[in-house]
N, C-alpha and C positions, 0 to 999 in steps of 0.2 A: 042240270041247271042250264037252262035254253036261256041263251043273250043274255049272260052274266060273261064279262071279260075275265081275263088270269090277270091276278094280283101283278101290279108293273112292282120292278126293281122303285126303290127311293134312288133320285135321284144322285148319283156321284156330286158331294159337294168340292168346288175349286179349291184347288192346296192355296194354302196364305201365298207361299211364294209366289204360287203363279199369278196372284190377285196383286200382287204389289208390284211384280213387272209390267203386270197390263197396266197398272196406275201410273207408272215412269214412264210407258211410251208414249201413252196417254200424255201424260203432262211436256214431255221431250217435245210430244209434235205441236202443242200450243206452242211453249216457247218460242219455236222455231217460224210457227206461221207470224208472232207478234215479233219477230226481231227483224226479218222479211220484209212483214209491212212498215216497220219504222226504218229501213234501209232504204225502199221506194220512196216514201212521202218524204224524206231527209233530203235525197239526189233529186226529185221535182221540187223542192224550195229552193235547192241551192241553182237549177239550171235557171229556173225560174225569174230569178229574184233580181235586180235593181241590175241596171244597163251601168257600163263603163260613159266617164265622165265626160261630153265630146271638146275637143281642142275648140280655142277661136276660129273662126277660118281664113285670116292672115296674120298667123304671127311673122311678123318680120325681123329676121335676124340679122344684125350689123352686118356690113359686110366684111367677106373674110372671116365668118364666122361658121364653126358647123357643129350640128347637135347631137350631146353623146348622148343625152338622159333627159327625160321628159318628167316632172311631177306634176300633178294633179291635185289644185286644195280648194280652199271653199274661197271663192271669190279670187284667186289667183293658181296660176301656170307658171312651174319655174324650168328654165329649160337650162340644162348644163350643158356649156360651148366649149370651144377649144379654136383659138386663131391663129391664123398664118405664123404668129411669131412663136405659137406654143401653149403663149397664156391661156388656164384655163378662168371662166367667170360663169355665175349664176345670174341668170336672166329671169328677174321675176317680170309678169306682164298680168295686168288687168284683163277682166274677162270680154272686154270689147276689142283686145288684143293691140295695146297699147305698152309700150313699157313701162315698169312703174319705178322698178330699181337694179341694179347694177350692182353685183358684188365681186369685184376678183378675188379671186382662189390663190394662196402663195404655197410654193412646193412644199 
């Protein structure tokens, strides 16, 4: 029998188990590449994302006053002082950097 090949073996069919490990690493390495990518695009929105609010650029503080704490809100700056005698007061000021109101703080 001239160019007839020898019967091949049937092919070894894959054990279930090993069919179901390759299916977890399989599924382990997607998990892994989509938690990845949602760790990336998460850290570029957050570096990304909306600028710090900037101060008037003269607040002016009584004098003898000096500033411990700065706030930041929508249409006012309130800055927390502490003066020569101790007292402490909240300095709310307008965004044109004006004072608006005066609150002392009691111990």
């Amino acid at each position: 029998m001239a160019g007839t090949h020898p019967p091949t073996e049937p092919e070894a069919q894959e054990p279930p188990r090993l069919r179901a490990l390759r299916l977890m690493v399989t599924a382990l390495t997607a998990v892994m590449i989509l938690g990845i990518s949602t760790i990336v695009i998460l850290l570029a929105l957050r570096l990304t994302g909306p600028t710090a609010p900037t101060l008037p650029d003269a607040l002016a503080l009584p004098e003898g006053h000096t500033a411990r704490a700065v706030t930041l809100g929508t249409g006012w700056t309130a800055v927390v002082t502490v003066d020569t005698d101790g007292g402490e007061h909240i300095l709310v000021y307008r965004p044109d950097g004006t004072l608006r109101d005066r609150i002392p703080l009691s111990p």
